[in-house]
C-alpha positions in Angstrom: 185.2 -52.2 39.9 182.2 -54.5 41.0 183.1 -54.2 44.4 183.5 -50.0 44.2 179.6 -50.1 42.4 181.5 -48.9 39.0 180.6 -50.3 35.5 184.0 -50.8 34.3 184.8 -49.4 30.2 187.9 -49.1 29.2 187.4 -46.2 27.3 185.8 -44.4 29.8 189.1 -44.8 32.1 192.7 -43.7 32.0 195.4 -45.1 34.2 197.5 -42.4 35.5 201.3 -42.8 36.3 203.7 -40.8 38.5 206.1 -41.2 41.2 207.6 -38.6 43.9 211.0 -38.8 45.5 210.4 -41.9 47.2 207.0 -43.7 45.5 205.6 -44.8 42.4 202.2 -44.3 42.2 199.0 -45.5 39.3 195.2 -44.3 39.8 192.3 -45.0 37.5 190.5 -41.7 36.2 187.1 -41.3 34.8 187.5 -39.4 31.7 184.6 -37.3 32.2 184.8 -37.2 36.3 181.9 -38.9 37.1 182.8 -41.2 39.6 185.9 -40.6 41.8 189.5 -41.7 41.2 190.6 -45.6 42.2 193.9 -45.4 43.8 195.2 -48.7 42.1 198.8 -49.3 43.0 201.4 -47.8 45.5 205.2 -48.8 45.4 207.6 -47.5 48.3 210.8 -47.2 47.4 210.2 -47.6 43.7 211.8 -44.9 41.3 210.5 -44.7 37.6 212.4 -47.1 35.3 211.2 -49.1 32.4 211.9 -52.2 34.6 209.5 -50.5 37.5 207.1 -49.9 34.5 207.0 -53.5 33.0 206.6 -55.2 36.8 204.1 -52.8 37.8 201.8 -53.3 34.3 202.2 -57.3 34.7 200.7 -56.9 38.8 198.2 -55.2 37.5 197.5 -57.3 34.2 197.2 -55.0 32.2 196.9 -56.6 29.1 193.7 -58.1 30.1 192.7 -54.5 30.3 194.2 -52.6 28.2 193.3 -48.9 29.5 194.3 -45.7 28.3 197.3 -44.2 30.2 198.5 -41.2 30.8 201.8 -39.4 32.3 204.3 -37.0 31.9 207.2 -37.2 29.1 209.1 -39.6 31.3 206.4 -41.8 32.0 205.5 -42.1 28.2 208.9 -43.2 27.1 209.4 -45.7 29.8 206.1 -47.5 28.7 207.2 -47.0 25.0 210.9 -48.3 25.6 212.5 -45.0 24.4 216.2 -43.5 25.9 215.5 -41.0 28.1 218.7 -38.9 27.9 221.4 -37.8 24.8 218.6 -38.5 22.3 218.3 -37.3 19.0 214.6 -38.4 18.6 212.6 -38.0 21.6 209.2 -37.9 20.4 206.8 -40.8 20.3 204.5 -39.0 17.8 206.6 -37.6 15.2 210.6 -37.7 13.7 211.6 -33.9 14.6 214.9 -34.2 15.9 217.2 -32.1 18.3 219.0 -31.2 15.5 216.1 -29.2 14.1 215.9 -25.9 16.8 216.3 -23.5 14.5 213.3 -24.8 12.7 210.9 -25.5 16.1 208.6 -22.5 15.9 208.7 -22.7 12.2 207.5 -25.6 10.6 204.0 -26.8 11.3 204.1 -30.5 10.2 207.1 -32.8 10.8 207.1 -36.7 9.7 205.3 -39.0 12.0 206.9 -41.5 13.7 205.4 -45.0 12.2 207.6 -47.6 14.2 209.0 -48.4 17.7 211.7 -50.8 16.8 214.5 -51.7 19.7 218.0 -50.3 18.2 216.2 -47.7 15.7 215.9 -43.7 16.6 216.4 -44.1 20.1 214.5 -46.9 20.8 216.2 -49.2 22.9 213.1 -51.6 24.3 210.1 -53.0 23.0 207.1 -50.9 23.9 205.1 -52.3 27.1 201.4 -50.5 25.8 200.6 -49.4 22.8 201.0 -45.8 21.6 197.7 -44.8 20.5 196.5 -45.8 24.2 199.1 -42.4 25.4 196.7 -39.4 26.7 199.2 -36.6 27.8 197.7 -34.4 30.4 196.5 -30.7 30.0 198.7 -29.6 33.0 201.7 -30.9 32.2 201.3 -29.6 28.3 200.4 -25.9 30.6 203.6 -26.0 32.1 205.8 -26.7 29.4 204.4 -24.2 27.2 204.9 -21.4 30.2 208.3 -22.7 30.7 209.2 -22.1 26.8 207.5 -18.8 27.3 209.3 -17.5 30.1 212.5 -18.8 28.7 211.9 -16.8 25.3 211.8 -13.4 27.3 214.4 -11.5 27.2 215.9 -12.2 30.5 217.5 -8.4 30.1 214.3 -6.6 30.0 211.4 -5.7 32.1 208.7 -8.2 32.2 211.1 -10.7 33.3 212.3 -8.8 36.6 208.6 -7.9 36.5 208.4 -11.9 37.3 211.5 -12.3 39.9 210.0 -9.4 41.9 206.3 -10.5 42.0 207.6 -13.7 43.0 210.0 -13.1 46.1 209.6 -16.7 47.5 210.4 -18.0 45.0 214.5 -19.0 44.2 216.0 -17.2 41.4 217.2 -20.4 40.4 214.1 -21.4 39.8 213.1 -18.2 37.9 216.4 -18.4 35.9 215.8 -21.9 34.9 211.4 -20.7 33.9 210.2 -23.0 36.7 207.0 -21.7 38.1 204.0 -23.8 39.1 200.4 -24.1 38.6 199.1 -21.3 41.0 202.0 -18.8 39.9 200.8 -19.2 36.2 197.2 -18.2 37.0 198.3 -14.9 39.3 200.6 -13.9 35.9 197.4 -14.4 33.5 195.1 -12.3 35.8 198.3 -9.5 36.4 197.0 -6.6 33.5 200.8 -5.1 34.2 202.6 -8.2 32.6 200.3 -8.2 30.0 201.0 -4.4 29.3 205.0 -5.0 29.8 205.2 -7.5 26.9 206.2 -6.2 23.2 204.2 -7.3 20.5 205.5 -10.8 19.5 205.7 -12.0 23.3 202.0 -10.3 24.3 200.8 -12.9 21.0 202.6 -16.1 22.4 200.7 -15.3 25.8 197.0 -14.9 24.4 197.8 -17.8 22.5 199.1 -19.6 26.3 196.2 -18.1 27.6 193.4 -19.4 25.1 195.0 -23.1 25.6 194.7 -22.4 29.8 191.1 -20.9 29.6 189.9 -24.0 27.5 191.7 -26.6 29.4 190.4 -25.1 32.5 187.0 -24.5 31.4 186.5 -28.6 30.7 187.9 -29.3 34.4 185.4 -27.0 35.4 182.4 -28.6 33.5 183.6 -32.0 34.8 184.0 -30.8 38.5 180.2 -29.3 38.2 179.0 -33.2 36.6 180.3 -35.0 39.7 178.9 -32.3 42.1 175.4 -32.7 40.6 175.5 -36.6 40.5 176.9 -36.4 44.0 174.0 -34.4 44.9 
């Protein structure tokens, strides 16, 4: 940070985690995107794995440091020591379990998880941060919440042919399976057909989806516009 001209807070930072197919990568974000991102660590050849995650977080020292982090679900239970697959409890922040579907959409509150203990509701390391210090980010939240969307439609009816045929590129696969990306989502919210094509209960759910995209991308926006001005 010294040698970059930044003044170095640790709440004013957020490592970032994520890997592609053959990299594991970590950059340091300014929360407010003042200053630009610090490309911090690059591993070739290193998959996600909470092994990866403990050797990359000792390099770094990051208990001297102790930053916020932030990543997608994966990420997040790798640092936290969780099992990734046949889980019953999944969730760092609260107890609601696989079990409870039928109940997903309907409760509101669900017990918060108080403990990360190894051998205990699918917890099978100790935690390498802690779990306050988890930020999860607003386009990875967008996504999800598009992909429950699209996979509530009625797959039968109109809107969701509407989709496959607006998208031609893309693989029905893909449409089957509700995987569209960032772009895709932002030509469906401006399309005044889909909105029209949805019955009651699904046109709700997407003003709701909407709301959460036009706030999420309004603060991006004001962030963007402080490090243009400071730039300039």
């Amino acid at each position: 940070m010294e040698v970059l001209g930044h003044e170095y807070n640790p709440d004013q930072w957020c490592l970032f985690i994520d890997s592609s197919k053959v990299s594991l990568r970590l950059l340091l974000l300014h929360d407010r995107n003042t200053s630009p991102s610090v490309p911090f660590a690059h591993a070739a050849n290193m998959k996600e794995s909470f092994e990866s995650m403990k050797l990359l977080l000792g390099k770094i020292k990051y208990d001297k440091f102790k930053c916020r982090l932030c990543g997608d679900l994966k990420v997040v239970a790798l640092l936290l020591g969780m099992q990734l697959t046949y889980t019953k409890y999944f969730s760092f922040l609260c107890e609601w379990g696989n079990q409870e579907k039928k109940n997903h959409y309907v409760n509101e509150l669900w017990p918060k998880r108080t403990s990360l203990t190894p051998g205990e509701k699918n917890v099978v390391s100790p935690p390498l941060v802690l779990p306050e210090k988890i930020y999860m980010p607003s386009l990875h939240i967008k996504l999800g919440l598009m992909k429950n969307f699209m996979k509530g439609m009625d797959k039968a009816v109109h809107e969701f042919e509407y989709v496959r045929n607006k998208f031609p590129n893309v693989s029905d696969a893909k449409i089957k399976d509700s995987i569209i990306i960032g772009p895709q989502i932002r030509e469906l919210m401006q399309d005044k057909q889909f909105d029209e094509d949805l019955n009651e209960t699904e046109r709700n759910a997407w003003c709701h989806l909407r709301g959460f995209a036009k706030t999420s991308q309004e603060i991006t926006k004001q962030r963007t516009i402080r490090m243009f001005c400071r730039t300039c």
